[in-house]
C-alpha positions, 0 to 999 in steps of 0.5 A: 367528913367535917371537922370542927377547928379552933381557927384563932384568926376568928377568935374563939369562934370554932368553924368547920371544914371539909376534910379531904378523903384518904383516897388514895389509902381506900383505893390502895386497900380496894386494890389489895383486896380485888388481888387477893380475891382473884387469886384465892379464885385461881387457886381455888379453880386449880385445885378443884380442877385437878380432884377431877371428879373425886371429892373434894374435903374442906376444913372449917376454921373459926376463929372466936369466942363461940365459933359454932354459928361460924363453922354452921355458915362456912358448913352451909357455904361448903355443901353448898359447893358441892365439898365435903366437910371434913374437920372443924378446927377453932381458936378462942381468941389469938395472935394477928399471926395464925400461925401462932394459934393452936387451932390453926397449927392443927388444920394446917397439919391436917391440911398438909398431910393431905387430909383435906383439899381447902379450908373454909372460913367466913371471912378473911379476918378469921385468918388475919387483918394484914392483908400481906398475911393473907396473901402468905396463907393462900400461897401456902395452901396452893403449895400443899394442893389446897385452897381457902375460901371465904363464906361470900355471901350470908347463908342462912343458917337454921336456928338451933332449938332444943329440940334439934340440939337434942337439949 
């Protein structure tokens, strides 16, 4: 919130600021985000509406370097929603376009094929950081009857022990 200056008026005395917030850059980003979370809802409602009360299939993505407590919380989150888990699909590491990322290219055929009817994630980044990419991967969900949703809140996840890995 301060910053230190060299203000050459005084010398060689350094003084101090106060730095004027980037508002307008917070609340252009708070803005964004409450879209995207409004719409990721609506299309959610819409799909889960038109199952009627057939099941509905949820594949996990994770995106990496060991995505297993990643898939565990979205797991969690999506029983917890009355869905069933389909598929995992995962991505070590990869390009802020999912759609350059093999994991990701496999869900989205298992998705459009009509395999499953969303795509659970933890977080929005696990998909991208751009927001306007984010935007495009809900609106190609909505296309194809599916929907993606985010682990909004942390769930617990049991710990895993040797004994119930079967180590």
């Amino acid at each position: 919130m301060y910053e230190t200056f060299l203000d050459e008026d005084w010398g060689t005395s350094t003084g101090t600021r106060l730095r004027r917030p980037y508002t307008e850059e917070h609340l252009y980003r708070t803005a964004r985000m409450r879209h995207l979370s409004a719409l990721r809802r609506e299309i959610k409602a819409v799909v889960i509406a038109a199952r009627d009360d057939r099941p509905v299939i949820t594949d996990l993505y994770a995106l990496g370097v060991e995505p297993v407590n990643s898939h565990l919380r979205a797991q969690v989150y999506a029983e917890s929603q009355g869905f069933a888990v389909g598929r995992r699909f995962s991505d070590r590491d990869g390009a802020a376009d999912p759609t350059q990322r093999p994991g990701w290219l496999e869900m989205s055929a298992h998705v459009a094929g009509g395999f499953a009817h969303g795509i659970v994630v933890v977080g929005a980044s696990d998909i991208s950081t751009d927001h306007d990419e984010v935007e495009i991967t809900l609106r190609w969900a909505q296309a194809h009857c599916a929907f993606v949703d985010f682990v909004v809140a942390p769930f617990l996840v049991p710990a895993r022990t040797p004994q119930a890995s079967g180590l």
